[in-house]
mmCIF file as Biopython writes it, N, C-alpha, C and O atoms, coordinates in Angstrom:
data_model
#
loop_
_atom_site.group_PDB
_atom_site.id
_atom_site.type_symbol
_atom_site.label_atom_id
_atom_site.label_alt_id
_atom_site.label_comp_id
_atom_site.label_asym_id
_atom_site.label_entity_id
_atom_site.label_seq_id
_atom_site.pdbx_PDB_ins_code
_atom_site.Cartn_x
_atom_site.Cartn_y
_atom_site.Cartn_z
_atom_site.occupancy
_atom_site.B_iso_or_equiv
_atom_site.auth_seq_id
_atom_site.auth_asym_id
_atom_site.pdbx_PDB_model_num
ATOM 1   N N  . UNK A ? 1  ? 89.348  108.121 97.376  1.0 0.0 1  A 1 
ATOM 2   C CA . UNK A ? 1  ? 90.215  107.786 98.467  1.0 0.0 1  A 1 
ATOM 3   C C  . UNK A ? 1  ? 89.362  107.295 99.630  1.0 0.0 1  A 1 
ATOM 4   O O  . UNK A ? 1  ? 88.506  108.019 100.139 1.0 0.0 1  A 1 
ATOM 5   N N  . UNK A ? 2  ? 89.640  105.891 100.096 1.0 0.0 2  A 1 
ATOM 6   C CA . UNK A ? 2  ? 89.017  105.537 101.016 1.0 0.0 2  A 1 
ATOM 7   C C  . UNK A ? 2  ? 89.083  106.324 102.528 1.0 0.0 2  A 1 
ATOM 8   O O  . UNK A ? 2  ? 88.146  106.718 103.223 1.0 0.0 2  A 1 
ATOM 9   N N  . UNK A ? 3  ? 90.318  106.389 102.730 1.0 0.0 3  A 1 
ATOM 10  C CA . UNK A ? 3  ? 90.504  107.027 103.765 1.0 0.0 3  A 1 
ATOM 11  C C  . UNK A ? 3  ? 89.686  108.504 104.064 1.0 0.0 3  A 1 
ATOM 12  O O  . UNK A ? 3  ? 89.681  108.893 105.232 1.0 0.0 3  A 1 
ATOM 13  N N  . UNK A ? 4  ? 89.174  109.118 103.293 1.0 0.0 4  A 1 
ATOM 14  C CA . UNK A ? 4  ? 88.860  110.190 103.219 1.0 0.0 4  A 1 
ATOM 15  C C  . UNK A ? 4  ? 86.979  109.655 103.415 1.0 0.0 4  A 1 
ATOM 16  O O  . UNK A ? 4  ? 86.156  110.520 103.716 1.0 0.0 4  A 1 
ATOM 17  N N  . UNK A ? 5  ? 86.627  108.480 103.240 1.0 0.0 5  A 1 
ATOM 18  C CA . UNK A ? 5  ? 85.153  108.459 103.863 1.0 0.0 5  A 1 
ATOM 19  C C  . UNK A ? 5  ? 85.380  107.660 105.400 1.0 0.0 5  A 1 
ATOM 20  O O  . UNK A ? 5  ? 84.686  107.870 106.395 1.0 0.0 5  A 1 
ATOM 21  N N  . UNK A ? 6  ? 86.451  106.767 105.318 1.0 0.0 6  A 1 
ATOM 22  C CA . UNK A ? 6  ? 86.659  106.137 106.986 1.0 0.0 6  A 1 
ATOM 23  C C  . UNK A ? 6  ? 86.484  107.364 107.809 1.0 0.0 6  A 1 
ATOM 24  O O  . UNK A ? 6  ? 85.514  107.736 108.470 1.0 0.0 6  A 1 
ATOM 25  N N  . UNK A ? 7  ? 87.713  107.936 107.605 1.0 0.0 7  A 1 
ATOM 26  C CA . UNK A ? 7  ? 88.032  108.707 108.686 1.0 0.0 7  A 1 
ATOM 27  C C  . UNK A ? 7  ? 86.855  109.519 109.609 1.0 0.0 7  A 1 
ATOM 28  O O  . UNK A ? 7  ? 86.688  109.123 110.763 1.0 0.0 7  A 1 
ATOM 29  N N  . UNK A ? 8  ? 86.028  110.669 109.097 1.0 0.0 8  A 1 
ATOM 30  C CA . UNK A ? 8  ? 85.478  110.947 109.705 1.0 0.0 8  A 1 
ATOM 31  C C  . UNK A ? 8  ? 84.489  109.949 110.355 1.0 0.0 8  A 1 
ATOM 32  O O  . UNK A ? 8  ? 84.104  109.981 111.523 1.0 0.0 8  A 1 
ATOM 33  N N  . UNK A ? 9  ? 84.115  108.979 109.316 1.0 0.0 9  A 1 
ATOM 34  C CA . UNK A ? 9  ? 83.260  108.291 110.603 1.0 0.0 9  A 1 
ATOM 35  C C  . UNK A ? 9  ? 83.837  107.551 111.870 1.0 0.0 9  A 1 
ATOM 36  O O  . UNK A ? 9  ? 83.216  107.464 112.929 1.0 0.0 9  A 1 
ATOM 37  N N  . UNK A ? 10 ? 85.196  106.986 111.629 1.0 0.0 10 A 1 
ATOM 38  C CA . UNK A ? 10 ? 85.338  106.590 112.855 1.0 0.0 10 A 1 
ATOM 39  C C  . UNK A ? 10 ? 85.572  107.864 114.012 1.0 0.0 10 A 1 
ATOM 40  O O  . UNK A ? 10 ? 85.533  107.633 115.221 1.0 0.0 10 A 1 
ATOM 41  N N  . UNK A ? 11 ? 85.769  108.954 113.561 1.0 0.0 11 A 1 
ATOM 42  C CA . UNK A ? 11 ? 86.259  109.945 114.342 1.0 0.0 11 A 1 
ATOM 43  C C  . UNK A ? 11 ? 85.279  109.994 115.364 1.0 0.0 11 A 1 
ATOM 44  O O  . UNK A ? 11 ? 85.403  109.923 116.587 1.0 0.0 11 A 1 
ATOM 45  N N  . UNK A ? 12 ? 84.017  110.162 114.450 1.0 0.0 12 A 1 
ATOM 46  C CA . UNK A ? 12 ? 82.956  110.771 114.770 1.0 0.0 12 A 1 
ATOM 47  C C  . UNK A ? 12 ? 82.371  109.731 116.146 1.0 0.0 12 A 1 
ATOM 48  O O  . UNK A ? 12 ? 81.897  110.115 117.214 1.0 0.0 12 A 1 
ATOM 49  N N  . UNK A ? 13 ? 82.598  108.371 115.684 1.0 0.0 13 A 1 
ATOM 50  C CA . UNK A ? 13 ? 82.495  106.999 116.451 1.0 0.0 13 A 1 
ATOM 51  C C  . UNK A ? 13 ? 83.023  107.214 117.783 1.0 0.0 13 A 1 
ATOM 52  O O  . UNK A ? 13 ? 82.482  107.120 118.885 1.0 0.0 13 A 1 
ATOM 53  N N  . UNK A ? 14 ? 84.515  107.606 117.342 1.0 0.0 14 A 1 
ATOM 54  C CA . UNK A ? 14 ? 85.130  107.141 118.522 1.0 0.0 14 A 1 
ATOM 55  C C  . UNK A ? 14 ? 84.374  108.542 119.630 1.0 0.0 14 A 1 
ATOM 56  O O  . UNK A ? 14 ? 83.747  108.310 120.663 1.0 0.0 14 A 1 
ATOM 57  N N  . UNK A ? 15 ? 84.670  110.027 119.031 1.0 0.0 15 A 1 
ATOM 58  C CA . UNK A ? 15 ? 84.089  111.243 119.854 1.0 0.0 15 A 1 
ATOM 59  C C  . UNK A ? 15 ? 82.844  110.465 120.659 1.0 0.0 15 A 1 
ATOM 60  O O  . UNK A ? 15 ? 82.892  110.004 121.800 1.0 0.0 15 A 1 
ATOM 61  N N  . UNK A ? 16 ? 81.868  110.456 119.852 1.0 0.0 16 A 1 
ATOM 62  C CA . UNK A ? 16 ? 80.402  109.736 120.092 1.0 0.0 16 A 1 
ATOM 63  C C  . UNK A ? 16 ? 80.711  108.077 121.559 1.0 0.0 16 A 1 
ATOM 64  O O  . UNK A ? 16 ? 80.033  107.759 122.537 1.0 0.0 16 A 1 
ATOM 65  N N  . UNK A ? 17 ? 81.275  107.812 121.306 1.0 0.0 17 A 1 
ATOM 66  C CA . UNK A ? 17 ? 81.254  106.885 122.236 1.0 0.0 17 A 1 
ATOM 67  C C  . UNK A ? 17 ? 82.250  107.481 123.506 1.0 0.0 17 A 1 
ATOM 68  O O  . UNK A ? 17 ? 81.918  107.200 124.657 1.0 0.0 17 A 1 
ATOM 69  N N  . UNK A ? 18 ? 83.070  108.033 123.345 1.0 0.0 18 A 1 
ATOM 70  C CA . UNK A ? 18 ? 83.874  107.969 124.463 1.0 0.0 18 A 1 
ATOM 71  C C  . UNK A ? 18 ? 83.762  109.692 125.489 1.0 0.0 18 A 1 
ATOM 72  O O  . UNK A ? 18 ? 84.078  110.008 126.636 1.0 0.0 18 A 1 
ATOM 73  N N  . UNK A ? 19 ? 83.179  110.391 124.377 1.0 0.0 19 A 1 
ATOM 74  C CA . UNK A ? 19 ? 82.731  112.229 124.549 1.0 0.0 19 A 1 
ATOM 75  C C  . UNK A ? 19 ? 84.421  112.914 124.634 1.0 0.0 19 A 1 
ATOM 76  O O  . UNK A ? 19 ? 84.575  113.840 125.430 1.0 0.0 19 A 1 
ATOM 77  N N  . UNK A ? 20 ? 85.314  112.571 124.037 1.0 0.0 20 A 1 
ATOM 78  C CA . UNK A ? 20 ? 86.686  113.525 124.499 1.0 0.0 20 A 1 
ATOM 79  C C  . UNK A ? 20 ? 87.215  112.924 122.684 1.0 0.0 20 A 1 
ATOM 80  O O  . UNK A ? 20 ? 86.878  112.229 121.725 1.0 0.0 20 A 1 
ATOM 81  N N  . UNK A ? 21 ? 88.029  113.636 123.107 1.0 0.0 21 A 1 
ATOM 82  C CA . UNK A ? 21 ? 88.312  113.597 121.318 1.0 0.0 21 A 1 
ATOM 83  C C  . UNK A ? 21 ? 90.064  113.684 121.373 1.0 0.0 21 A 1 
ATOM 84  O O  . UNK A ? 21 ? 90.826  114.416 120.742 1.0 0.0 21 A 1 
ATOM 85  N N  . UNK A ? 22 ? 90.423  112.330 122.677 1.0 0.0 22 A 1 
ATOM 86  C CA . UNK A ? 22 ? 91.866  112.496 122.677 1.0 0.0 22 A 1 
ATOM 87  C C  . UNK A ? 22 ? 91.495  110.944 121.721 1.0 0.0 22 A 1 
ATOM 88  O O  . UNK A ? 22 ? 92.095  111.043 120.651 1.0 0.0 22 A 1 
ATOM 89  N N  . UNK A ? 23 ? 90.955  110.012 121.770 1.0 0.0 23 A 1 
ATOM 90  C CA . UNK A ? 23 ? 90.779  108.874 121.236 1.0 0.0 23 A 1 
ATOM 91  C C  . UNK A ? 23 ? 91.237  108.966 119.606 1.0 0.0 23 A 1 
ATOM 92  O O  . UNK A ? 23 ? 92.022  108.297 118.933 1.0 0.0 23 A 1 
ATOM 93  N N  . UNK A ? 24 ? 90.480  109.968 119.341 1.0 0.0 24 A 1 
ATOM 94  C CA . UNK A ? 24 ? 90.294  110.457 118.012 1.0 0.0 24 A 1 
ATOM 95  C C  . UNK A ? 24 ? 91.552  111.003 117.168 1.0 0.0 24 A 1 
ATOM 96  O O  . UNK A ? 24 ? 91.900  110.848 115.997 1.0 0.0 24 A 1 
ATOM 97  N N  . UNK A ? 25 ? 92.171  111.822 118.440 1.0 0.0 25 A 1 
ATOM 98  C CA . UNK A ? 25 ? 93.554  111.837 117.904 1.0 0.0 25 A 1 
ATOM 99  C C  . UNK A ? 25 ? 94.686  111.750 118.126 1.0 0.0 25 A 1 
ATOM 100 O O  . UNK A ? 25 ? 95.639  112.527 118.055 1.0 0.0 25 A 1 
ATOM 101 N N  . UNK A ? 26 ? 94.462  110.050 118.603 1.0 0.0 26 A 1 
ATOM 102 C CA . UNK A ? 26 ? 95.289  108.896 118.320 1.0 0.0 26 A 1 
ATOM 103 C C  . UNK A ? 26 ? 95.626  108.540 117.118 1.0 0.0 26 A 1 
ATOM 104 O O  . UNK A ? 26 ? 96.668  108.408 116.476 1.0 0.0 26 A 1 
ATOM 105 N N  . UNK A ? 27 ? 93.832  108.340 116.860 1.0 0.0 27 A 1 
ATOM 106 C CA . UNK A ? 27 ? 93.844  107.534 115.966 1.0 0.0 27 A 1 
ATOM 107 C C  . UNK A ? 27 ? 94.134  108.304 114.549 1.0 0.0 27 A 1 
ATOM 108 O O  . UNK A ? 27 ? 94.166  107.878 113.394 1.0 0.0 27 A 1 
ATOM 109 N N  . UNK A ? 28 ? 94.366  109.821 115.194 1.0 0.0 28 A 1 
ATOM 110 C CA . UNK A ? 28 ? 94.945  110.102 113.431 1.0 0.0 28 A 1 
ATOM 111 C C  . UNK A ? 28 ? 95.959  109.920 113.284 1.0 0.0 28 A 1 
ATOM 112 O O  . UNK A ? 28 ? 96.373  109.752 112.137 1.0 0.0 28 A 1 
ATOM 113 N N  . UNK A ? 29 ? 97.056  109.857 114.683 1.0 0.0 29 A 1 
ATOM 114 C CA . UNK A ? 29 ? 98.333  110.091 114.995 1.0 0.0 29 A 1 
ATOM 115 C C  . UNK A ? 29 ? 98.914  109.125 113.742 1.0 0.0 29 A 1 
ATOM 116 O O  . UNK A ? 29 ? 99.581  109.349 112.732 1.0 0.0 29 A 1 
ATOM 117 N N  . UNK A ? 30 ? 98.156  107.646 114.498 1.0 0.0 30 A 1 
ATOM 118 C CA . UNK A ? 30 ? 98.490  106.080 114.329 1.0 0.0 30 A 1 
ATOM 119 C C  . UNK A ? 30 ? 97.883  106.231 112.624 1.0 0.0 30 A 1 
ATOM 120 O O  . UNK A ? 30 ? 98.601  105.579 111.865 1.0 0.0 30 A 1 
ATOM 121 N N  . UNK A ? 31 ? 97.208  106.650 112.206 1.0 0.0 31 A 1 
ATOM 122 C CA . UNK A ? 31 ? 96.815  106.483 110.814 1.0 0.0 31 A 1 
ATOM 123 C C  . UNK A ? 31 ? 98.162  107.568 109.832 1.0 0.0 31 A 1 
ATOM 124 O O  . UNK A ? 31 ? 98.403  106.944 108.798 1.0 0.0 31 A 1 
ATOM 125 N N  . UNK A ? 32 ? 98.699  108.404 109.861 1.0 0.0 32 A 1 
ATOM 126 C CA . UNK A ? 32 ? 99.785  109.454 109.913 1.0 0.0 32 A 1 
ATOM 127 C C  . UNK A ? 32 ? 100.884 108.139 109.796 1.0 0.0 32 A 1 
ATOM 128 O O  . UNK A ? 32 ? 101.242 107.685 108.709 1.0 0.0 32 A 1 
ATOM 129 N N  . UNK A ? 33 ? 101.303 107.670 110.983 1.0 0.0 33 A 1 
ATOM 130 C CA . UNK A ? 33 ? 102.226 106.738 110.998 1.0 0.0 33 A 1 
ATOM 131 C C  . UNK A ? 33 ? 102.019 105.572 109.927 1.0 0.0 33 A 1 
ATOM 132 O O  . UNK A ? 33 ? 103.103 105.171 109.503 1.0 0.0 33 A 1 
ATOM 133 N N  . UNK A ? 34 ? 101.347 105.177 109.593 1.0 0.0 34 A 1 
ATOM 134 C CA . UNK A ? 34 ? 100.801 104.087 109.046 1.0 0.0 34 A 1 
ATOM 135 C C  . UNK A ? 34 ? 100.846 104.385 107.170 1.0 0.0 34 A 1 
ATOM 136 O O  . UNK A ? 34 ? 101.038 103.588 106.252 1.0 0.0 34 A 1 
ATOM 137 N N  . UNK A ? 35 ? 100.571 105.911 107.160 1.0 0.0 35 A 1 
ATOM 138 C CA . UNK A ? 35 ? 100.489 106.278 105.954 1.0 0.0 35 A 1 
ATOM 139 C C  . UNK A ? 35 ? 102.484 106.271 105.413 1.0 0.0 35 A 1 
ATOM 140 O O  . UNK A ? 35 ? 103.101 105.764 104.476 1.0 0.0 35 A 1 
ATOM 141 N N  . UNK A ? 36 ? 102.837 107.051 106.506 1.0 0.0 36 A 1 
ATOM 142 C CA . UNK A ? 36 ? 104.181 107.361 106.182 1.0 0.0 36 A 1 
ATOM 143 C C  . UNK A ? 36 ? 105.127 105.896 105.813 1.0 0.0 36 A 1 
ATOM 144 O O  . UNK A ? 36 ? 105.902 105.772 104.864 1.0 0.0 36 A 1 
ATOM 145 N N  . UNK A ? 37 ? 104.846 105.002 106.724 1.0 0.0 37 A 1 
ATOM 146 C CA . UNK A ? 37 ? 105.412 103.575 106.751 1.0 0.0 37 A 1 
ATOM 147 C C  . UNK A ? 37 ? 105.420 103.042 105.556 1.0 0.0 37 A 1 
ATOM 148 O O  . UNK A ? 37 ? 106.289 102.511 104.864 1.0 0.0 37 A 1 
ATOM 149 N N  . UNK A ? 38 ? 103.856 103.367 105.376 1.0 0.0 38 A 1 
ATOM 150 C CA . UNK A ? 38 ? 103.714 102.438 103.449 1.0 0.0 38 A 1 
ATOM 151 C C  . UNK A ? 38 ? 104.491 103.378 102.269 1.0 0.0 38 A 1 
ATOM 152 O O  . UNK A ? 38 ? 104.918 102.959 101.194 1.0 0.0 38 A 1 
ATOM 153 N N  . UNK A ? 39 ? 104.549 104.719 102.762 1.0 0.0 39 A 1 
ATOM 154 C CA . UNK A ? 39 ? 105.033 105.145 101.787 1.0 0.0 39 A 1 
ATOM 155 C C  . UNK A ? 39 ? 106.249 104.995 101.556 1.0 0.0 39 A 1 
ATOM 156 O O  . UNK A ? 39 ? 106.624 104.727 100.415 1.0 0.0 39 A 1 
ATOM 157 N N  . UNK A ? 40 ? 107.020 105.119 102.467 1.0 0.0 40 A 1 
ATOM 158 C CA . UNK A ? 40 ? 108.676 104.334 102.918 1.0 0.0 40 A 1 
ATOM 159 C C  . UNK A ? 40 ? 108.861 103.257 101.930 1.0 0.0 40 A 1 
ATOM 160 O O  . UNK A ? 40 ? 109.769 103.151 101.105 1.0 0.0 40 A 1 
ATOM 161 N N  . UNK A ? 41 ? 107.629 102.295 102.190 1.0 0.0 41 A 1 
ATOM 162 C CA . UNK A ? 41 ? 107.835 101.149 101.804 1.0 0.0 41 A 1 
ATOM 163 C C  . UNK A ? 41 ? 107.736 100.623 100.351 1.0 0.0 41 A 1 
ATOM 164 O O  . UNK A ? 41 ? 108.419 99.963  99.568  1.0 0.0 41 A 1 
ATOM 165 N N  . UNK A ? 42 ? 106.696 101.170 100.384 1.0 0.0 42 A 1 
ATOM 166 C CA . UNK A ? 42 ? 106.145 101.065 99.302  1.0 0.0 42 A 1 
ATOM 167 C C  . UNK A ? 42 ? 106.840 102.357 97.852  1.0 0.0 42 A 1 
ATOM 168 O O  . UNK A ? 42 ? 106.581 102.169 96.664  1.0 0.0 42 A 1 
ATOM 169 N N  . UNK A ? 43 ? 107.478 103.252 98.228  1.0 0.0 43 A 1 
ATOM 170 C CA . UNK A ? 43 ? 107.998 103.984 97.017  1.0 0.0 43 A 1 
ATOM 171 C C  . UNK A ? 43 ? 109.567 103.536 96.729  1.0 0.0 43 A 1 
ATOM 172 O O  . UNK A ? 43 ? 110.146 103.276 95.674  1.0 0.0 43 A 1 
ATOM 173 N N  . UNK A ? 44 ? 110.073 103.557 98.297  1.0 0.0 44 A 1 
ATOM 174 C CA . UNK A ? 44 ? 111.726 103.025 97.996  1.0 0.0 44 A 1 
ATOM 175 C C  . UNK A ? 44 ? 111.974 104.585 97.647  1.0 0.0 44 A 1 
ATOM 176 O O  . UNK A ? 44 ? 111.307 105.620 97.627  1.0 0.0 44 A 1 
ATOM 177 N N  . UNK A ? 45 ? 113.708 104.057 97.305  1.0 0.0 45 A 1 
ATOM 178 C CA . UNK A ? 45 ? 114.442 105.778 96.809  1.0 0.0 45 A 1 
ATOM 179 C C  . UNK A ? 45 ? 114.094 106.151 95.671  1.0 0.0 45 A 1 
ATOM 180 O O  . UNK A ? 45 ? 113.969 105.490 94.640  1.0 0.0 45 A 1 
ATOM 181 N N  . UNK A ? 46 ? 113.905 107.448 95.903  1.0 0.0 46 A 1 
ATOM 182 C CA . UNK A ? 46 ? 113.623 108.105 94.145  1.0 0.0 46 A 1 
ATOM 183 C C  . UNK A ? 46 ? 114.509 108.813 93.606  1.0 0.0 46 A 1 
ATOM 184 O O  . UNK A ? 46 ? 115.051 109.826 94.048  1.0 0.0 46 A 1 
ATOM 185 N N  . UNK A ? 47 ? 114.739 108.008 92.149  1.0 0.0 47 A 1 
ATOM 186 C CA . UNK A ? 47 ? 115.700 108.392 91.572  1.0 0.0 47 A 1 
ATOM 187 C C  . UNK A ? 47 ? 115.963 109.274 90.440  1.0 0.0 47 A 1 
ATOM 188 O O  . UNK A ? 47 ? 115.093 109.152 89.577  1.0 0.0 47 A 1 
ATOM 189 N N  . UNK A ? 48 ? 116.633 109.899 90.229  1.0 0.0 48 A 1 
ATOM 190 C CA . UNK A ? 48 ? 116.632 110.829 88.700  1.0 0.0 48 A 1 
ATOM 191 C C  . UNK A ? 48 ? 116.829 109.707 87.533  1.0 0.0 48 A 1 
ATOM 192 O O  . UNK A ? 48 ? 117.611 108.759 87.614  1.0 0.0 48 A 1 
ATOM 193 N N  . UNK A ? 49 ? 115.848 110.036 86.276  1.0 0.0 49 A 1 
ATOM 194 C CA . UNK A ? 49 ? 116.002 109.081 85.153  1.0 0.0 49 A 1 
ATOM 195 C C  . UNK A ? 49 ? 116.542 110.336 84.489  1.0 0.0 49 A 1 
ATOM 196 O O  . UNK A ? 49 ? 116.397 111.551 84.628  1.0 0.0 49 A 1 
ATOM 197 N N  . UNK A ? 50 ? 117.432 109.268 83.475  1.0 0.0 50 A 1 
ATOM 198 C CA . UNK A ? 50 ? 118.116 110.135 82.635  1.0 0.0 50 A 1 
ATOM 199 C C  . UNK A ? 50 ? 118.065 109.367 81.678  1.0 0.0 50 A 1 
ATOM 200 O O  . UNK A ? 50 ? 118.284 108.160 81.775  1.0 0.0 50 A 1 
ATOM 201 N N  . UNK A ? 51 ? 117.696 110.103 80.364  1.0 0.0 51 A 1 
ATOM 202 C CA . UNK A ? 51 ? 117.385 110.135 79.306  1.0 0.0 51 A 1 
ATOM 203 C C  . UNK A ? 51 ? 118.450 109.515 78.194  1.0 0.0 51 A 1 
ATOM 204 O O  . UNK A ? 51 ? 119.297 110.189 77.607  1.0 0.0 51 A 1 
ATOM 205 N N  . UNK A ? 52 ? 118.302 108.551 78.080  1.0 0.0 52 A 1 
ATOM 206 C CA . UNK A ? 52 ? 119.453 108.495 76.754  1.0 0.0 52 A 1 
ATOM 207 C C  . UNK A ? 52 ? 119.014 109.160 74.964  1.0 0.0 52 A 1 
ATOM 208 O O  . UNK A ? 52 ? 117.976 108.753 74.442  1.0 0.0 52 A 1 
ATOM 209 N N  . UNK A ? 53 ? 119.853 110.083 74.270  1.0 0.0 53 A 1 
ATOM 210 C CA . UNK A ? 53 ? 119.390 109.970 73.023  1.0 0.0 53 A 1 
ATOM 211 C C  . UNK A ? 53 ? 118.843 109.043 72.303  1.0 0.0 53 A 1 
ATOM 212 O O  . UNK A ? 53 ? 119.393 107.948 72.421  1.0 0.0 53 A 1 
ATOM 213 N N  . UNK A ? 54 ? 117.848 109.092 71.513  1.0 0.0 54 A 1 
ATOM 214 C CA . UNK A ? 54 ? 117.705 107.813 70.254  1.0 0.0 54 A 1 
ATOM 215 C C  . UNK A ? 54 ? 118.797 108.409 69.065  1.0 0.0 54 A 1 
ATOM 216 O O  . UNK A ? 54 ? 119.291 109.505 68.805  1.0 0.0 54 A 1 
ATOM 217 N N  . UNK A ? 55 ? 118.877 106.899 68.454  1.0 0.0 55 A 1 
ATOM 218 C CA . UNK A ? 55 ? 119.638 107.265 67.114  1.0 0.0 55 A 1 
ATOM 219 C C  . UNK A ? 55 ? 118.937 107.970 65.922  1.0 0.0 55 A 1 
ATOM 220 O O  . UNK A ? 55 ? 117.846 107.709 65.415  1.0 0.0 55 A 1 
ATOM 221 N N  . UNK A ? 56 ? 119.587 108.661 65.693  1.0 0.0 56 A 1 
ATOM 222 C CA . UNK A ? 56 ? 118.616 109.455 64.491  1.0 0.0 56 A 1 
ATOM 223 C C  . UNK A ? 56 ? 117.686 110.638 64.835  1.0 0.0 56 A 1 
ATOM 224 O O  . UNK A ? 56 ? 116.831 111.239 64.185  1.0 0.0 56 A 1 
ATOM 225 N N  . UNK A ? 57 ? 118.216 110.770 66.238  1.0 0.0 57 A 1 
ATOM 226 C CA . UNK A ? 57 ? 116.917 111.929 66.740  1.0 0.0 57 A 1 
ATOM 227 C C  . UNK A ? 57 ? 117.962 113.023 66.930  1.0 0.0 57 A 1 
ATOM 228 O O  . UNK A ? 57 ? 119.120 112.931 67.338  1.0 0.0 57 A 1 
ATOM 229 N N  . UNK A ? 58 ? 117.326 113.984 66.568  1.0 0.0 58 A 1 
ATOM 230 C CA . UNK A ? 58 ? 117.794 115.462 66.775  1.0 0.0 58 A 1 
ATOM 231 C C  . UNK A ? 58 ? 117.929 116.384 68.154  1.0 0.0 58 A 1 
ATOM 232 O O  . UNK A ? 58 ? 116.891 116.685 68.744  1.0 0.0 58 A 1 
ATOM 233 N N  . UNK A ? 59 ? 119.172 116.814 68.644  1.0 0.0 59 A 1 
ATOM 234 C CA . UNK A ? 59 ? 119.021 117.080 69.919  1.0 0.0 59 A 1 
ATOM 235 C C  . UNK A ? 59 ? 118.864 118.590 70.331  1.0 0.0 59 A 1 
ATOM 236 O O  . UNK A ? 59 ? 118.721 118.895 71.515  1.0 0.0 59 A 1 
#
C-alpha cells in the first residue's frame, strides 16, 4: 500500500518544515476524504448475489 510509505513522510515533511502538526492533520483529514470519495465511487451499491441452482446439482 502506497499510502502507507507516503504518509509518514509527508507528515514528517510537513511537522519538519512548519514545527506544529496542525498542517499534518489536515492533511490526513483531506487524505480520509479522498479515500472515502473513491470508495463511493469507485465500489457503487453492494449488492446481495443470489445463487441460482445448476441443473442436475443436488441441493
Amino acid at each position: 500500500n502506497i499510502s502507507g510509505i507516503v504518509t509518514p513522510i509527508a507528515i514528517g515533511y510537513i511537522v519538519g518544515t512548519t514545527g506544529s502538526f496542525n498542517g499534518a492533520l489536515i492533511y490526513v483529514g483531506v487524505h480520509a476524504l479522498v479515500a472515502i470519495i473513491s470508495y463511493l465511487v469507485l465500489v457503487g451499491d453492494i449488492k446481495r448475489i443470489e445463487l441460482k441452482p445448476v441443473a442436475g446439482q443436488l441441493s
